[in-house]
Backbone bond lengths (Angstrom), bond angles and torsions (degrees), N, CA, C in turn:
res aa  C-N    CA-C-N  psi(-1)  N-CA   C-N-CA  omega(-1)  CA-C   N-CA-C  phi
1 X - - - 1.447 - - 1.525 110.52 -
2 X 1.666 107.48 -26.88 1.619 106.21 -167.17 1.837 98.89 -65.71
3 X 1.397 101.63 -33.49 1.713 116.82 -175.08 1.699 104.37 -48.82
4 X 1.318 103.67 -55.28 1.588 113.20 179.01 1.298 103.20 -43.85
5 X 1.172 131.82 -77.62 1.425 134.11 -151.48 1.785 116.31 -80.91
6 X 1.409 105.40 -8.52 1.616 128.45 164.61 2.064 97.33 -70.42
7 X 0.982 102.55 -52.10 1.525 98.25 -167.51 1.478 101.63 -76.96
8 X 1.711 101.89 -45.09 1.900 91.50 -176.14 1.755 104.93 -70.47
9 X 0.925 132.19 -5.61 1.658 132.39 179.83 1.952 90.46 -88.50
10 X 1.104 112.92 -51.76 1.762 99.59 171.38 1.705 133.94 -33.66
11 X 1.477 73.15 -43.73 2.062 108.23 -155.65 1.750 78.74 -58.50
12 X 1.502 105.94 -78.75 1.652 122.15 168.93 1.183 109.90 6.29
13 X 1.545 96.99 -90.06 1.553 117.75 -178.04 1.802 107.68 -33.32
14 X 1.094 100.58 -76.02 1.717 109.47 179.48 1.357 105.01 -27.63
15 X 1.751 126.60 -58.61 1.272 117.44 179.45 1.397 127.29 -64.51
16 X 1.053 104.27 -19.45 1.564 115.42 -163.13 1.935 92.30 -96.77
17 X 1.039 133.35 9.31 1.404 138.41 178.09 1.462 98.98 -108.82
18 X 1.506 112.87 -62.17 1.531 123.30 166.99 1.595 123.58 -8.14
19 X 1.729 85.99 -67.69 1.370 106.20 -168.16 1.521 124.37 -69.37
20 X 1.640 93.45 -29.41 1.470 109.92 175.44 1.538 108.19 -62.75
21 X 1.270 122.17 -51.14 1.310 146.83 -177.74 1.562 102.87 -39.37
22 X 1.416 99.80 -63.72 1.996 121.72 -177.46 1.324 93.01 -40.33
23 X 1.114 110.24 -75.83 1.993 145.89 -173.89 1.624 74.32 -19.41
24 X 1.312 129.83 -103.05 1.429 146.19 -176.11 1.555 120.50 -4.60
25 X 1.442 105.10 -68.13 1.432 138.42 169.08 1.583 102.86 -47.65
26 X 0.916 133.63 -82.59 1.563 146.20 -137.81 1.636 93.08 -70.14
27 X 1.334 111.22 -21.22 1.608 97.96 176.46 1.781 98.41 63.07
28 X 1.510 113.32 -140.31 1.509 115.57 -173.15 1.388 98.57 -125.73
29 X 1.341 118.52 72.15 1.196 133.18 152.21 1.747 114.61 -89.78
30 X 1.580 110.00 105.41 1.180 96.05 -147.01 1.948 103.76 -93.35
31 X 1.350 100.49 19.42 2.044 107.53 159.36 1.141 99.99 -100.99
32 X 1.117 131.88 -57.50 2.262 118.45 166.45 1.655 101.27 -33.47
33 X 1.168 109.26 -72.54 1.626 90.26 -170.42 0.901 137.46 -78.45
34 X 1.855 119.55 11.67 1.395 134.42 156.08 1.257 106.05 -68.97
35 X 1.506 128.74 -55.76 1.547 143.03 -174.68 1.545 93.59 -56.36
36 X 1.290 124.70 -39.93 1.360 107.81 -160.06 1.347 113.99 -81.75
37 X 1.653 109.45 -21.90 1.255 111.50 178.26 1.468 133.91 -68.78
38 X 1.772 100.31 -30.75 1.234 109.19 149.89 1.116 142.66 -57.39
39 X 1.426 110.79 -55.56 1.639 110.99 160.42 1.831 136.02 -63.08
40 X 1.506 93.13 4.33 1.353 115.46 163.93 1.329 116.02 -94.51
41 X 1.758 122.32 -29.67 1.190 111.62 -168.45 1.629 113.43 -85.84
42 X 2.134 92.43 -31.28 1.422 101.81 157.62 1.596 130.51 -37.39
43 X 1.755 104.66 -56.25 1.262 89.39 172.57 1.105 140.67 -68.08
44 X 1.123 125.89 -13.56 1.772 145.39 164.15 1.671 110.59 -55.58
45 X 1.442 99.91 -31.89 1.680 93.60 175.66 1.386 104.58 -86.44
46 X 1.168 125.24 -30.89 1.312 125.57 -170.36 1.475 100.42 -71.28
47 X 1.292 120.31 -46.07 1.216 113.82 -171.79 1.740 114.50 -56.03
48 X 1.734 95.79 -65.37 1.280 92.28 165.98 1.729 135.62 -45.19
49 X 1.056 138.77 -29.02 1.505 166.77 124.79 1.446 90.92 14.73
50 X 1.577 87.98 -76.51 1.923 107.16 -171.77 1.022 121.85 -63.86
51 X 1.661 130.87 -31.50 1.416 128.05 -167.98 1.776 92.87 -86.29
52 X 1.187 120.79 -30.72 1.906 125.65 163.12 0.998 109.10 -14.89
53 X 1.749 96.01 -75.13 1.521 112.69 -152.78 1.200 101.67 -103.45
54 X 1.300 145.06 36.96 1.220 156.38 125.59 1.616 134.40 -64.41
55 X 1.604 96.81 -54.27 1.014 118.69 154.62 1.571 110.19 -55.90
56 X 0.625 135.32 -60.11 1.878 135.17 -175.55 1.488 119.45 -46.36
């Protein structure tokens, strides 16, 4: 199980680099940085999600 949550804490990471990356790119395109904000806030739940059920 520790394996599971090693790869889904990777996956994370990867997105959470992504987004930073976008963030960079998109300049002030202000539908990129609507999209990005979402898929930023997403990852924050996800993250949090994981440290949950880690903790458990």
């Amino acid at each position: 199980m520790n394996e599971d949550f090693a790869t889904l804490e990777e996956q994370i990471i990867e997105i959470e680099y992504l987004v930073r990356a976008l963030q960079i790119l998109s300049g002030d395109d202000g539908v990129h940085i609507t999209l990005l904000n979402v898929l930023e806030q997403k990852c924050t739940a996800l993250r949090a999600d994981f440290y949950k059920r880690w903790q458990a």
